[in-house]
C-alpha positions in Angstrom: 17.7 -78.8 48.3 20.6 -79.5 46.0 23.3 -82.2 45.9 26.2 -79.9 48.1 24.3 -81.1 51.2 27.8 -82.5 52.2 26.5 -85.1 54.8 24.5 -86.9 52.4 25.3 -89.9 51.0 24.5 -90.8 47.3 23.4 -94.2 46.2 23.9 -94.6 42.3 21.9 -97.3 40.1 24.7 -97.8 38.2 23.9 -99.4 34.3 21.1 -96.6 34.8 23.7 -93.4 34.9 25.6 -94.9 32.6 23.9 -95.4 29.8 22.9 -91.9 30.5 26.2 -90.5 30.2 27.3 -92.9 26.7 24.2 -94.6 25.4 24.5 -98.0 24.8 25.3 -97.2 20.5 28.9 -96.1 21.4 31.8 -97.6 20.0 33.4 -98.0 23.3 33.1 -101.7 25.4 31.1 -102.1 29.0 33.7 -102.1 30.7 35.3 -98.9 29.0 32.7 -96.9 29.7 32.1 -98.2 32.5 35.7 -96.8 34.3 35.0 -93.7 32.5 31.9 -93.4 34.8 33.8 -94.0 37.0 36.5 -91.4 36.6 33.7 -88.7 36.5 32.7 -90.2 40.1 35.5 -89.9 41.7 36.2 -86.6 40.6 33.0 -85.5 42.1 33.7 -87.6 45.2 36.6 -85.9 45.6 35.5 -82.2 44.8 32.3 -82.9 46.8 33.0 -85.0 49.6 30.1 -86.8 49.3 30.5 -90.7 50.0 29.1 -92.7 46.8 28.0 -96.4 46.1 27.2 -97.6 43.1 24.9 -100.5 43.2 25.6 -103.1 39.4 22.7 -105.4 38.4 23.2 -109.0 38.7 26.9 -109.2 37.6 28.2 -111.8 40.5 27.4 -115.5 40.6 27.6 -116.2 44.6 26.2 -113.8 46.0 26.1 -110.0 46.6 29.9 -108.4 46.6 30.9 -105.2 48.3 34.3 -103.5 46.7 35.0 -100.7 49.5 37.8 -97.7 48.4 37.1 -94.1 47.4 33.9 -95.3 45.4 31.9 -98.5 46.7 30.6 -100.3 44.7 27.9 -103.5 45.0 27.7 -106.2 42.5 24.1 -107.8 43.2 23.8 -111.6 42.5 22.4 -112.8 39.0 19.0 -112.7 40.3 18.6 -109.8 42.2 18.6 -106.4 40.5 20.3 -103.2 41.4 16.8 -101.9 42.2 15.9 -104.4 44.5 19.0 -104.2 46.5 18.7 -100.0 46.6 15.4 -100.4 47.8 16.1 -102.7 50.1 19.2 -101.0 51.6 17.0 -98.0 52.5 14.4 -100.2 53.9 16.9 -101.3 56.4 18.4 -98.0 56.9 15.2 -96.9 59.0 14.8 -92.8 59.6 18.5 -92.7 58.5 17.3 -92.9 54.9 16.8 -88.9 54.9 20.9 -89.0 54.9 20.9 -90.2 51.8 20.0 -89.3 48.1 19.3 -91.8 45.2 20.3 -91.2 41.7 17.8 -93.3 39.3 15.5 -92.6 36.3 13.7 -95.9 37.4 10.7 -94.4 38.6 10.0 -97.6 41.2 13.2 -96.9 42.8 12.6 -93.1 43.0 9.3 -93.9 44.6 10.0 -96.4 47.1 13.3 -94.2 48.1 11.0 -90.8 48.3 8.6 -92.6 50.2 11.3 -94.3 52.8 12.5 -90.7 53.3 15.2 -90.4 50.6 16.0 -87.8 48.0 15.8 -88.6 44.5 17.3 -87.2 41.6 17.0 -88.7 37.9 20.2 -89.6 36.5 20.0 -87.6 33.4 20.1 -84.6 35.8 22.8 -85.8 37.8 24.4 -86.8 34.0 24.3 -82.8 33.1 25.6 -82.7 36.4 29.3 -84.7 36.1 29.5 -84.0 32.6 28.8 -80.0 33.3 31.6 -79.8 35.5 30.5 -76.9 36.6 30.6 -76.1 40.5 29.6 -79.7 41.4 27.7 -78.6 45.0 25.5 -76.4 43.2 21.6 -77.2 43.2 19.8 -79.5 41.2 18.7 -77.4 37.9 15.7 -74.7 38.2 12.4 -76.6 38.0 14.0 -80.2 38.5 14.2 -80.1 41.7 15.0 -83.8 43.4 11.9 -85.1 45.0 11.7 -85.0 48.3 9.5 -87.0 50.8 5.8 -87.5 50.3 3.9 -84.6 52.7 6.8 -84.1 54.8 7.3 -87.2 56.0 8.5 -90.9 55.1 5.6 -93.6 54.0 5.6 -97.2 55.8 5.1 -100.4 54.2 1.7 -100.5 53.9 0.9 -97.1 52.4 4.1 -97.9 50.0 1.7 -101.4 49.1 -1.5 -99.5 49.0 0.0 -97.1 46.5 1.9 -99.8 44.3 -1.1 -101.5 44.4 -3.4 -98.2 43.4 -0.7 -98.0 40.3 -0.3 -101.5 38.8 2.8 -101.3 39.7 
């Protein structure tokens, strides 16, 4: 299953793309390359018609902020990291996680998310992706194919603690 699935919505962890598309040696300042991301995103928002959110680590003092327009975006509080918010997002999503795909090379985030139902894709993948510009609701590239739920159906809690436990994680 690709990323053209037009009802899905994508959930981005942000710093994570990003240093995928510039690594962090380039010339160019945070906050540069930062609305170049951006720029990229909302071209694909708007080619795709995909909704996106893009979830920052710990860059707001008092508490989590929400910026709504044609890309959300969620600026987690100094303490809490954008992987903890994404994960708990689609813990409180429910069944409606399978709407959604995450795009993370953090493999805890890709594993809670497949397990809670989600799609995953790792954000170099989605990086060839937005800076391919190539048809942008084409599939994920032959033999990376997102991961999708764990035997066909979404894990609970415990089975999520039983294997994060199994893994030292």
């Amino acid at each position: 299953m690709g990323m053209g699935a037009r009802h899905r919505e994508i959930i981005i962890d942000a710093y994570n793309l990003l240093h995928k598309l510039r690594p962090a040696g380039s010339r160019d300042s945070l906050r540069h390359r930062r609305e170049e991301m951006e720029s990229l995103l909302l071209s694909f928002r708007q080619s795709s018609g995909q909704k996106i959110t893009l979830v920052y680590d710990g860059s707001h003092k008092h508490g989590p902020c929400r910026e709504a327009g044609d890309l959300d975006r969620v600026f987690t509080t100094r303490n809490r990291t954008a992987d903890d918010w994404i994960i708990g997002y689609l813990k409180s999503l429910g069944r409606n996680t399978q709407m959604f795909t995450i795009v993370s090379s953090d493999r805890l985030i890709r594993m809670h998310a497949t397990a809670l139902g989600a799609l995953c894709m790792p954000s170099e993948v989605f990086a060839e992706t937005l800076l391919g510009r190539e048809d942008w609701n084409v599939p994920a590239p032959a033999g990376r194919e997102p991961e999708e739920k764990c035997g066909g159906k979404a894990l609970g809690d415990k089975e999520i603690a039983r294997w994060m436990k199994t893994f030292g994680t």
